[in-house]
VOPAGU-2260 file (C-alpha; in pm, 1 decimal, decimal comma):
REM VOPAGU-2260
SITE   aa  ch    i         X         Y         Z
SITE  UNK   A    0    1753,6    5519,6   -5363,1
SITE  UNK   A    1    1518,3    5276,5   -5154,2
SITE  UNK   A    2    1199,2    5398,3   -5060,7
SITE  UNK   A    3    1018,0    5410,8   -4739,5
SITE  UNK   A    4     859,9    5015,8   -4886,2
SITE  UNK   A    5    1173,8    4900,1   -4888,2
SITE  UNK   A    6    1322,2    4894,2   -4556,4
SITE  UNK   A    7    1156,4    4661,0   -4236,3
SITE  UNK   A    8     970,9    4854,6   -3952,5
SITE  UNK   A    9    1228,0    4688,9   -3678,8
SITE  UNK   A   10    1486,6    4888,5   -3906,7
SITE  UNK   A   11    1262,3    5245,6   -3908,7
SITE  UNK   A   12    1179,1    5221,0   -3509,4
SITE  UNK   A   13    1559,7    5188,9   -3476,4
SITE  UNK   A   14    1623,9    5497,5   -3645,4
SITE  UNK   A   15    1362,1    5670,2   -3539,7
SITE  UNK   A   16    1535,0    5567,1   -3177,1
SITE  UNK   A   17    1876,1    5694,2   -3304,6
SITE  UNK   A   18    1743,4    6033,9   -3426,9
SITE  UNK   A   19    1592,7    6145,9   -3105,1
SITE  UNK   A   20    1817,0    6025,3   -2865,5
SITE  UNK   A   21    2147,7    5960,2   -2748,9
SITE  UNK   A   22    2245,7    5716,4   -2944,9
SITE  UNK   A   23    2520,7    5704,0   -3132,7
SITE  UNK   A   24    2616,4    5633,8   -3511,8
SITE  UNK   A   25    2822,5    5302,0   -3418,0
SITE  UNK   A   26    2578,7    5182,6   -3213,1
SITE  UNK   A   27    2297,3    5248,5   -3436,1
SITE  UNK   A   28    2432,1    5023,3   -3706,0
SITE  UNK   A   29    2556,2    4775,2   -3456,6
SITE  UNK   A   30    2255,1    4726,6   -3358,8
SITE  UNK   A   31    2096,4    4708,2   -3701,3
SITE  UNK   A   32    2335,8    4465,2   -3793,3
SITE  UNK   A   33    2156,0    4248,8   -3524,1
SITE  UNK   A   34    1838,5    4217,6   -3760,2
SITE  UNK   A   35    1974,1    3933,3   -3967,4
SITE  UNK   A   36    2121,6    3953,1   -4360,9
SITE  UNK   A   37    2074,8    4296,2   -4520,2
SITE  UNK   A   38    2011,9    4489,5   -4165,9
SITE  UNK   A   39    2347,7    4667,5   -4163,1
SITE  UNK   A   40    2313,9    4810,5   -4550,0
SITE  UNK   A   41    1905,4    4912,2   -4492,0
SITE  UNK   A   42    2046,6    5075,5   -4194,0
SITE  UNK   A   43    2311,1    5255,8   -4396,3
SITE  UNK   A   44    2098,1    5356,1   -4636,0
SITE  UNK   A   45    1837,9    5551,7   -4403,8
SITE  UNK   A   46    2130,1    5804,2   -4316,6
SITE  UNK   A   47    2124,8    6150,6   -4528,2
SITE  UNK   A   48    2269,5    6171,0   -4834,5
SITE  UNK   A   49    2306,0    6590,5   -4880,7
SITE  UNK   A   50    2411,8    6555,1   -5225,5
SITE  UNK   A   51    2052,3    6500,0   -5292,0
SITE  UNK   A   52    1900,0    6732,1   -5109,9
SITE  UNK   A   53    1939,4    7072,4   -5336,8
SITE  UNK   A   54    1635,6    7093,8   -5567,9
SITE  UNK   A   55    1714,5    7535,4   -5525,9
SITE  UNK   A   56    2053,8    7639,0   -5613,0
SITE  UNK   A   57    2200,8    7917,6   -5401,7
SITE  UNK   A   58    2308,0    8093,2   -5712,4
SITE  UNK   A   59    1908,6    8042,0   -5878,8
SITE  UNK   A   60    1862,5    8392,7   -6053,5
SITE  UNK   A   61    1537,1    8438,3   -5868,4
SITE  UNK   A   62    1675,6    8444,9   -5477,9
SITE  UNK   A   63    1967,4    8605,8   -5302,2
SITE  UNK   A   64    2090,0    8367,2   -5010,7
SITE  UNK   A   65    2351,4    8472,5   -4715,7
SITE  UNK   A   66    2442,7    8411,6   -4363,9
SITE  UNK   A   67    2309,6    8700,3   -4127,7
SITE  UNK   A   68    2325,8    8742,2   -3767,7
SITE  UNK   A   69    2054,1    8845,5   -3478,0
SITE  UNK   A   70    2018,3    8912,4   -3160,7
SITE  UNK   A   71    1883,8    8723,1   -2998,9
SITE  UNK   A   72    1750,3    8831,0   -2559,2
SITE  UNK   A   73    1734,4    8538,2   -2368,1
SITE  UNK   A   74    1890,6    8280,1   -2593,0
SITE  UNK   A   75    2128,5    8035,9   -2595,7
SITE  UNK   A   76    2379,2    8329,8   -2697,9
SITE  UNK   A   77    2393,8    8724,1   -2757,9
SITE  UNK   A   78    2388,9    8733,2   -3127,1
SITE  UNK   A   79    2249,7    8419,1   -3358,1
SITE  UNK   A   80    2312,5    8308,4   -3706,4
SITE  UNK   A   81    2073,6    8207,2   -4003,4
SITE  UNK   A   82    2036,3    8166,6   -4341,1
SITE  UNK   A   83    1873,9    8443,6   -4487,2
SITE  UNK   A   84    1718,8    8427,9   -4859,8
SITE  UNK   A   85    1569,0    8726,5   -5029,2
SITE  UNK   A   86    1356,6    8717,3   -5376,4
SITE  UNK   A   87    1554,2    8880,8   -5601,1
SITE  UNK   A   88    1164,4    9052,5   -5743,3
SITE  UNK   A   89    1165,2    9389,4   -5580,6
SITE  UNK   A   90     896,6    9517,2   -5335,4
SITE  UNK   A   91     787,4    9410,9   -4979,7
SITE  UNK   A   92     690,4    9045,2   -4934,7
SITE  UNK   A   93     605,4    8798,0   -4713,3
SITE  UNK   A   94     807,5    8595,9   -4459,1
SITE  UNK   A   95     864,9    8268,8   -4341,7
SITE  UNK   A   96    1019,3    8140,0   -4051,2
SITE  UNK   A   97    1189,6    7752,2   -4197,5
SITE  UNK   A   98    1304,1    7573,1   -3835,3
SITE  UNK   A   99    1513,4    7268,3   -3905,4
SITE  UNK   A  100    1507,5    6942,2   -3726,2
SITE  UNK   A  101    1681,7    6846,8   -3416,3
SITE  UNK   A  102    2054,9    6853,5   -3535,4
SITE  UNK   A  103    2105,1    7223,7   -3656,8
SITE  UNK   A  104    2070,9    7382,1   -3977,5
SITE  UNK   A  105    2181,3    7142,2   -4235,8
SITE  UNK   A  106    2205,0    7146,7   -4640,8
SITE  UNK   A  107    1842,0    6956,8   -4619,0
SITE  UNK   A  108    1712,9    7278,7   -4445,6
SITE  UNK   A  109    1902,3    7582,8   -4615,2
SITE  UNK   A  110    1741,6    7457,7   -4940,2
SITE  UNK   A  111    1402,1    7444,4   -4778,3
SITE  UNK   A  112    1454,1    7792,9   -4689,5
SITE  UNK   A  113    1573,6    7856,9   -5068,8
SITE  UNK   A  114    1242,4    7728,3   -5180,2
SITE  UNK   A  115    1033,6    7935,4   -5003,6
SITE  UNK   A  116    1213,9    8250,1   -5160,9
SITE  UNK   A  117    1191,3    8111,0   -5495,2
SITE  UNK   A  118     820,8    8103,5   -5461,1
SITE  UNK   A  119     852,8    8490,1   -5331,8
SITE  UNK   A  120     848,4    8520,7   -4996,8
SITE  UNK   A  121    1152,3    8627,3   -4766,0
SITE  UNK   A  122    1271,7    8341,0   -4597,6
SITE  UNK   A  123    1497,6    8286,5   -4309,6
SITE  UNK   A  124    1644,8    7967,1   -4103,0
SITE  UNK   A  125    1842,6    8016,9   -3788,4
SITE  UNK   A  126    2061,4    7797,6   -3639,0
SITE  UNK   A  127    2016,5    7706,3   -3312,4
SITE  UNK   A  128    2379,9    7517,7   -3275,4
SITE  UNK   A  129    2495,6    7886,0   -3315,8
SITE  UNK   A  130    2601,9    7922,0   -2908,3
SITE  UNK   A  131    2809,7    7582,4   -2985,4
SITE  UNK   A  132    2957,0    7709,3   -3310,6
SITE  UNK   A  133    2716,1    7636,5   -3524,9
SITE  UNK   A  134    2619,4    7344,4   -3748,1
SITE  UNK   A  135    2889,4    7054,8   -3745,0
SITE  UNK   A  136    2873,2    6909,8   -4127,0
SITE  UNK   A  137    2748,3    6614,9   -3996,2
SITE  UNK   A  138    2389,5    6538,5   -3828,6
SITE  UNK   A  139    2537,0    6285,8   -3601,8
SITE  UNK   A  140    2741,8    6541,3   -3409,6
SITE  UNK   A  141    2440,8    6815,6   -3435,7
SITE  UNK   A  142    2220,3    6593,9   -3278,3
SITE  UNK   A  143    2482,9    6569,3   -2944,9
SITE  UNK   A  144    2554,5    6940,3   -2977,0
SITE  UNK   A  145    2201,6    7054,1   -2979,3
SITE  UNK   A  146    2063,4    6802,1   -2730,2
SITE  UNK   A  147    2307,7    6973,9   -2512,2
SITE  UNK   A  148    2173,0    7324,4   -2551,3
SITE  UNK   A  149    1858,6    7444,3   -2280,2
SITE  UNK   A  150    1562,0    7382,6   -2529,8
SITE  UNK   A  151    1374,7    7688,0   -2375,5
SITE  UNK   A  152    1670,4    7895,6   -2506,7
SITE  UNK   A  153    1635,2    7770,7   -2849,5
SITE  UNK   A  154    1302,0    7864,6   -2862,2
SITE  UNK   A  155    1350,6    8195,0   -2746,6
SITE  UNK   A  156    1638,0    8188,0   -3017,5
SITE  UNK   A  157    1404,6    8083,6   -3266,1
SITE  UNK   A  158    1125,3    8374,8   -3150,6
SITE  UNK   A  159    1357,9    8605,9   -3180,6
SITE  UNK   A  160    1469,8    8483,9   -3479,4
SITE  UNK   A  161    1094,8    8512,4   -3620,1
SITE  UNK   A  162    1040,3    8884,0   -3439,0
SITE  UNK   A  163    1396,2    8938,3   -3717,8
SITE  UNK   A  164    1271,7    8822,4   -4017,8
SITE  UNK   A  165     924,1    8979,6   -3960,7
SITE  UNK   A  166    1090,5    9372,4   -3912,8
SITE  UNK   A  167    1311,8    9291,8   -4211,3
SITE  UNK   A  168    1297,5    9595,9   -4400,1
SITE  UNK   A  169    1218,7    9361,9   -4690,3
SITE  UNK   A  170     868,5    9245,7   -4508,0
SITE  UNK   A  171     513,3    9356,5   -4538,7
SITE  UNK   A  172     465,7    9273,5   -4182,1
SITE  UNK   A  173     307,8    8923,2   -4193,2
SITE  UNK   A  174     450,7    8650,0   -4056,0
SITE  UNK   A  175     448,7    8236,4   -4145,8
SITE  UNK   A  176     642,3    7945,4   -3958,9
SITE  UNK   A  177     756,4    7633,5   -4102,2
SITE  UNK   A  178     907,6    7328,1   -3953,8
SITE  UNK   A  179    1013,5    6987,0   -3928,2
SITE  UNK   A  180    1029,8    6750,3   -3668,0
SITE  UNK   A  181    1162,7    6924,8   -3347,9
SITE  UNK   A  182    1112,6    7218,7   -3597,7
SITE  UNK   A  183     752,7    7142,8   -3662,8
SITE  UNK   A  184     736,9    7155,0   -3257,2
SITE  UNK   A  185     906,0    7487,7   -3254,7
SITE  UNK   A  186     605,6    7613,3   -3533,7
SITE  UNK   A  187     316,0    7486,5   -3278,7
SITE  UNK   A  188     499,2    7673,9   -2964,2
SITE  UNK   A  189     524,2    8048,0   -3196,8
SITE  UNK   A  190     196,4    8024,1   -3293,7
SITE  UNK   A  191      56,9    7975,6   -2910,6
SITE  UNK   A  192     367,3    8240,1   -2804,2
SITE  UNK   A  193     323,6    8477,8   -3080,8
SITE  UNK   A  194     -85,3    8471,8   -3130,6
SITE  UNK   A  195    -152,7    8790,3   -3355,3
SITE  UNK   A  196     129,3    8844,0   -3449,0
SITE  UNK   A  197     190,9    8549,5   -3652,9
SITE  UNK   A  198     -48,0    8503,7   -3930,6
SITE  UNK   A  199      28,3    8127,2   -4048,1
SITE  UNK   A  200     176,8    7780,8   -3928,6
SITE  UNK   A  201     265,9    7485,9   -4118,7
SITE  UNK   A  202     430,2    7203,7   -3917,7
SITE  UNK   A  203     514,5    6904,0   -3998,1
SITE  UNK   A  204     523,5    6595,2   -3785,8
SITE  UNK   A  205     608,0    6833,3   -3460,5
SITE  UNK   A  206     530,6    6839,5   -3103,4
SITE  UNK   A  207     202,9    6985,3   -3059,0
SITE  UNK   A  208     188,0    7315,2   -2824,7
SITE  UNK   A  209     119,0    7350,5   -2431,7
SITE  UNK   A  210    -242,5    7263,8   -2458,8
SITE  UNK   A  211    -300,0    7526,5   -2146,7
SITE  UNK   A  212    -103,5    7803,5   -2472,0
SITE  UNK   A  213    -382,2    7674,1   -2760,7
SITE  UNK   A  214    -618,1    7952,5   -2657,4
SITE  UNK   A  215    -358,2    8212,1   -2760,9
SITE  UNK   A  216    -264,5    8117,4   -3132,4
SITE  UNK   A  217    -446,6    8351,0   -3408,7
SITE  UNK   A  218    -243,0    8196,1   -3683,7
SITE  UNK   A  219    -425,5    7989,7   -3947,4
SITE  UNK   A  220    -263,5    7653,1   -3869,9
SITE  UNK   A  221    -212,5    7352,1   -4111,9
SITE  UNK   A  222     -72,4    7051,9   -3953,8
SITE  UNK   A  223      80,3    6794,3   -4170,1
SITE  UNK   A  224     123,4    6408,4   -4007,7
SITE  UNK   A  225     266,1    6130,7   -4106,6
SITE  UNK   A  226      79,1    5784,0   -4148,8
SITE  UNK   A  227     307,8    5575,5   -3939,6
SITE  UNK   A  228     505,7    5788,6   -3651,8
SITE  UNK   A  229     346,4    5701,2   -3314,9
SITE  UNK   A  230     565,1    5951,8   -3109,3
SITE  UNK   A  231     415,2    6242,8   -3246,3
SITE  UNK   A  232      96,9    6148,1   -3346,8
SITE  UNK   A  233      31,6    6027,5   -2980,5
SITE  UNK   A  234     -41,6    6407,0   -2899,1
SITE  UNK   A  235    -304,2    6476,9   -3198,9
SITE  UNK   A  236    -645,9    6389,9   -3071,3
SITE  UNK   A  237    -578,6    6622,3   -2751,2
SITE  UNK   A  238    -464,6    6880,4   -2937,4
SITE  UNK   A  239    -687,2    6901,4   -3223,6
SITE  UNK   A  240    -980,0    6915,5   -2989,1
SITE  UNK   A  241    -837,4    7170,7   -2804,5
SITE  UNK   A  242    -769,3    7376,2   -3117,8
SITE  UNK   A  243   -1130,3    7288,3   -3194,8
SITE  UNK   A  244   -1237,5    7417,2   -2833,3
SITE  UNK   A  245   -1050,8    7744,0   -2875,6
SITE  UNK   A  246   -1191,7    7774,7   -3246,7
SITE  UNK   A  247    -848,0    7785,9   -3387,2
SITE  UNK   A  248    -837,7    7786,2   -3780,5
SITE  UNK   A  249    -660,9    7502,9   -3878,9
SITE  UNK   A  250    -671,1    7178,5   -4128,5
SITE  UNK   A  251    -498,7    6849,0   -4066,7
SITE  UNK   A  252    -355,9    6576,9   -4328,0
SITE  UNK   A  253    -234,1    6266,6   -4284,7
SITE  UNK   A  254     -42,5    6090,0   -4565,5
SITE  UNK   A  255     -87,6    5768,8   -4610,9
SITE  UNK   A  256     194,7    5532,9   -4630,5
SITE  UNK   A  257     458,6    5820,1   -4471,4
SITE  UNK   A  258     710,1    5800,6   -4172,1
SITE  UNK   A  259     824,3    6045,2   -3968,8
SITE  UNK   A  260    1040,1    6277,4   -4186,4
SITE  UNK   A  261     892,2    6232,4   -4550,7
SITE  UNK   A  262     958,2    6587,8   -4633,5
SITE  UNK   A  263    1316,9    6512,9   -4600,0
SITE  UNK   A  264    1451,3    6449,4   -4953,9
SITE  UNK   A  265    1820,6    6352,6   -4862,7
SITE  UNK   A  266    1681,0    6033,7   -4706,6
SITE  UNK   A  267    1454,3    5649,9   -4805,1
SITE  UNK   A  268    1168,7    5802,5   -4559,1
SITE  UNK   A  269    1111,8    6073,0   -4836,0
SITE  UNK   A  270     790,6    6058,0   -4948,5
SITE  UNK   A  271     743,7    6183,6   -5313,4
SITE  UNK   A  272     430,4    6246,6   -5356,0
SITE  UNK   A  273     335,6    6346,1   -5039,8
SITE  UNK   A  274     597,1    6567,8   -4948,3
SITE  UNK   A  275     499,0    6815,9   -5279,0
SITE  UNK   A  276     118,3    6751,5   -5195,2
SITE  UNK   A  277     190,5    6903,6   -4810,7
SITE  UNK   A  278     468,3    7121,2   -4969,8
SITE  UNK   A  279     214,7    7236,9   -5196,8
SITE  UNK   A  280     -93,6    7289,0   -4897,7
SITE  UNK   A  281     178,0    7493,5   -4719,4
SITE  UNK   A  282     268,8    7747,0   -5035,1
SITE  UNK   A  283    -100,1    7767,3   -5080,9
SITE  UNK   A  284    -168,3    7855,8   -4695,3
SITE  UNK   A  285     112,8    8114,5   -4693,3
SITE  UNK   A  286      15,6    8263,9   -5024,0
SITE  UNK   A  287    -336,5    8357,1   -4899,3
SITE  UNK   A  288    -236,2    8449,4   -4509,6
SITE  UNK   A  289      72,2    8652,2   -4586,5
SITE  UNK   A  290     -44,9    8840,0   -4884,0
């Protein structure tokens, strides 16, 4: 697989362009092709590759993983879908809300979510392409279908999909929230919306909250950037001083040498190393908070 060394800037700002907005597949690599000899196959090679995504597998002796629904009050729809995933070690545990990127709950995500059971917490990832029947198979078309959805819906999906998984019967009653991308984003906006009653948040490369919300979160935050991703990290000095202000717990990292999306193994911008060092930081966070 290439690594994030490999492939030109000019061909990472395109598909950083391509990922968050409407652009299409065919035009993506048309344009890429543009970049001169090799453009078209660096391009290729940035899409995700699922097969390599699964480090957890569903039928791992130490989880038990399922589709559940939810209601869900002010959503996008009535009654929501997610990926449940229950340590198979008896007793009460923690939970963690896992919020995928911004093209519905895909393989890359459900094993995310399988990861955080193995590691003995109850974990659970909605989908918030349910009200358009749910995740396509393919990114490309998620991306269009959930671009197409009210966003203040899918958050109010995605709290209700937290308030689930919290008053699971299998929960101790404390709460954590982690995301990626437009998930990461959704993991800043519970933590202002939910204040005490979320005890953790751990996103990654996300849209920081409502800076006018930051006096409300209670939850220990840990916010994970990437080196190189001027979109998001645009909103970081304003926000860290206001979580600073409003003497919000929280740490931030910054890898060095990262993209956006570094976390993502099915993809060239993963980030070895850094992704298990922040992976790491965030088992480490929710094993003290949710305890």
């Amino acid at each position: 697989m290439q690594t994030p060394a490999d492939i030109a800037d000019d061909i990472y700002a395109l598909y950083d362009e391509y990922c968050h907005s409407q652009m299409e597949r065919r035009d993506f690599l048309r344009r890429a092709a543009g970049f001169g000899a090799g453009g078209l196959a660096l391009a290729t090679t940035l899409l995700p590759n699922y097969a390599r995504a699964q480090t957890i597998s569903f039928t791992d002796p130490r989880i038990h993983a399922r589709y559940v629904t939810y209601p869900s009050p002010g959503g996008t729809t009535k009654t929501m879908r997610g990926y449940l995933v229950e340590p198979t070690a008896k007793g009460k545990v923690g939970t963690v809300l896992v919020v995928h990127e911004n093209r519905g709950l895909n393989p890359y995500v459900e094993d995310v979510a399988r990861r955080v059971a193995a590691e003995g917490f109850l974990a659970f990832a909605p989908d918030a392409l349910t009200a358009a029947g749910g995740y396509p198979g393919n990114d490309d078309d998620g991306k269009v279908m959930q671009r197409k959805l009210d966003p203040a819906r899918i958050y109010a999906d995605m709290l209700n999909g937290a308030r689930f998984v919290k008053s699971h019967a299998r929960s101790n009653g404390k709460l954590g929230v982690t995301g990626f991308c437009f998930g990461g984003g959704v993991a800043n906006f519970l933590a202002a919306k939910m204040g005490k009653d979320l005890q953790a948040a751990a996103p990654f490369y996300g849209r920081a909250a409502d800076l006018d919300q930051v006096p409300h979160i209670q939850a220990t935050m840990l916010l994970h950037y990437a080196d190189d991703d001027p979109r998001v990290n645009a909103m970081r000095p304003d926000y860290e001083a206001a979580l600073k202000k409003h003497k919000v717990t929280f740490t931030s990292f910054t890898y060095k040498g990262t993209k956006h999306g570094f976390h993502n193994n099915s993809t060239p911008r993963y980030h070895a190393a850094s992704a298990k060092l922040a992976w790491d930081r965030t088992l480490a966070l929710f094993r003290t908070a949710l305890a």
